[in-house]
C-alpha positions as CSV (number, residue, x, y, z in Angstrom):
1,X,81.1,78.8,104.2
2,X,82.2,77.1,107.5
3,X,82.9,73.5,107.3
4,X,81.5,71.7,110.2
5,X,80.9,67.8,112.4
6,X,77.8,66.8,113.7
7,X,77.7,64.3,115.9
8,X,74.6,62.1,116.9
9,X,74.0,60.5,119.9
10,X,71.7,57.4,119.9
11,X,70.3,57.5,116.4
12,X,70.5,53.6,114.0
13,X,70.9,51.7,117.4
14,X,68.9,48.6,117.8
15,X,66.2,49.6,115.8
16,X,65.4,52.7,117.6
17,X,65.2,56.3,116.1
18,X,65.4,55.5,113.2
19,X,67.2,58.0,110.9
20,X,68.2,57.2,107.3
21,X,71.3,58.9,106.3
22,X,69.3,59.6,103.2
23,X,66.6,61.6,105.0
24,X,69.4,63.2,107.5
25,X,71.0,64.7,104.0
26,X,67.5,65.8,103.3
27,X,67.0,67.8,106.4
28,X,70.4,69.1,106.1
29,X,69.7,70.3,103.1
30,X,66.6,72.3,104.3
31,X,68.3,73.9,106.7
32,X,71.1,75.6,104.0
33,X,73.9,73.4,104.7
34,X,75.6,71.8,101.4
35,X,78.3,69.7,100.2
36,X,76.7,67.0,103.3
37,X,78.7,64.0,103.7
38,X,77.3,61.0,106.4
39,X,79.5,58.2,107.5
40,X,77.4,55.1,107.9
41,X,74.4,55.1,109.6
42,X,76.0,56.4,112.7
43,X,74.8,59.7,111.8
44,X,78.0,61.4,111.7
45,X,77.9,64.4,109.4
46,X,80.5,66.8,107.6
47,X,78.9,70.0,105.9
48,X,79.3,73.2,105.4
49,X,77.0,75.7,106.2
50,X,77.0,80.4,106.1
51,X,75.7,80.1,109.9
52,X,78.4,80.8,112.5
53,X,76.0,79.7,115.4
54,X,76.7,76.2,116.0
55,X,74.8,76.0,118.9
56,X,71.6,77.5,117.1
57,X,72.5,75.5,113.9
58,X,72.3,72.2,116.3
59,X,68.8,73.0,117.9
60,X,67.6,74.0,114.4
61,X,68.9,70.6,113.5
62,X,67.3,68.5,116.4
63,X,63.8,70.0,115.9
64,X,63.8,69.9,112.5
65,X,64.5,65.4,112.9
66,X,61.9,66.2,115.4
67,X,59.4,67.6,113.5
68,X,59.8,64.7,110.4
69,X,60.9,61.6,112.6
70,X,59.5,61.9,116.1
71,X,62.5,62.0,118.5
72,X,64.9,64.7,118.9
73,X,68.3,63.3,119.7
74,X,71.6,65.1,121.1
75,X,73.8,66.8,118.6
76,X,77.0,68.3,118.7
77,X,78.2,70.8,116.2
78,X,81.6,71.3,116.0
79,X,83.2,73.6,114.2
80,X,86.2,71.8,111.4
81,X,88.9,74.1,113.0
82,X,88.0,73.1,116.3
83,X,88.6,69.2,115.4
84,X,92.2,70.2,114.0
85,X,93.0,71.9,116.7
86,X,92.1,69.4,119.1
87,X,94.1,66.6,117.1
88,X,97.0,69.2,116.9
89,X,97.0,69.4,121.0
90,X,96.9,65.6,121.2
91,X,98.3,65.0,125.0
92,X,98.6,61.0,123.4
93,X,101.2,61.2,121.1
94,X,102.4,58.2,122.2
95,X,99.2,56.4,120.5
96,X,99.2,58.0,117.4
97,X,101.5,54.8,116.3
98,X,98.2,52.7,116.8
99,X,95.4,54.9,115.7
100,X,92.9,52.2,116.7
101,X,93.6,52.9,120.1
102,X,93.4,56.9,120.1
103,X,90.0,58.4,120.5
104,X,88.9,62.3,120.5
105,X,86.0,63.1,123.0
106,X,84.4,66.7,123.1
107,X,81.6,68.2,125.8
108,X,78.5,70.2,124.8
109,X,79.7,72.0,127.6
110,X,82.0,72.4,130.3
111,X,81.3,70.1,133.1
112,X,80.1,72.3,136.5
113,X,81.4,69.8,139.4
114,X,83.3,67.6,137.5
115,X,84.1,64.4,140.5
116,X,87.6,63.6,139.1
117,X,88.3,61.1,141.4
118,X,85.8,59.0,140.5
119,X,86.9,59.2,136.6
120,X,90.7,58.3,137.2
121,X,89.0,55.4,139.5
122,X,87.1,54.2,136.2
123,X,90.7,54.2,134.3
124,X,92.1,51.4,132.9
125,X,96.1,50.4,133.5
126,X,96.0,50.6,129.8
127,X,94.7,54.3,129.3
């Protein structure tokens, strides 16, 4: 078993798309993934799960909430190890003194034409 983070996008947020963490554990289950654990109603999941294929495993996922809840949002499957070894390579370590202020991103995908001017113009002096 491979112990995995899904992360919802836009699920719980003013009252739209709706999806009780209750119901997301259902469809979790269905799907052969155990030992499903949900932080709040964000929709933030840790399982486990046989399949290797996160990227199948997410689509799988989004059709299924689909299928019983009538929107399919974004999902991100990451694999545990990956999460580790992100923290691990933290280029912050600076922060790690005030957790409240260190955040971890991750892409679906590398980014094609990234415009990386424009994202050190959105930068705070504080970041």
């Amino acid at each position: 078993m491979y112990t995995y983070i899904a992360l919802f996008r836009g699920i719980n947020v003013g009252g739209k798309n709706s999806l009780p963490m209750k119901d997301l554990t259902s469809i979790l289950d269905s799907l052969g993934a155990s030992n499903v654990k949900t932080y709040i109603q964000s929709g933030n999941v840790v399982f486990q799960s046989a399949s290797k294929d996160t990227s199948s495993f997410s689509k799988r996922l989004g059709i299924e909430i689909r299928e019983r809840r009538g929107f399919e949002p974004h999902i991100l499957v990451i694999g545990f190890s990956e999460v580790e070894t992100a923290m691990t390579n933290n280029p912050f370590p600076e922060a790690e003194s005030e957790p409240s202020s260190l955040h971890l991103g991750f892409l679906a995908a590398a980014p094609k034409n990234p415009d990386l001017k424009k994202l050190e113009s959105l930068k705070k002096d504080s970041e």
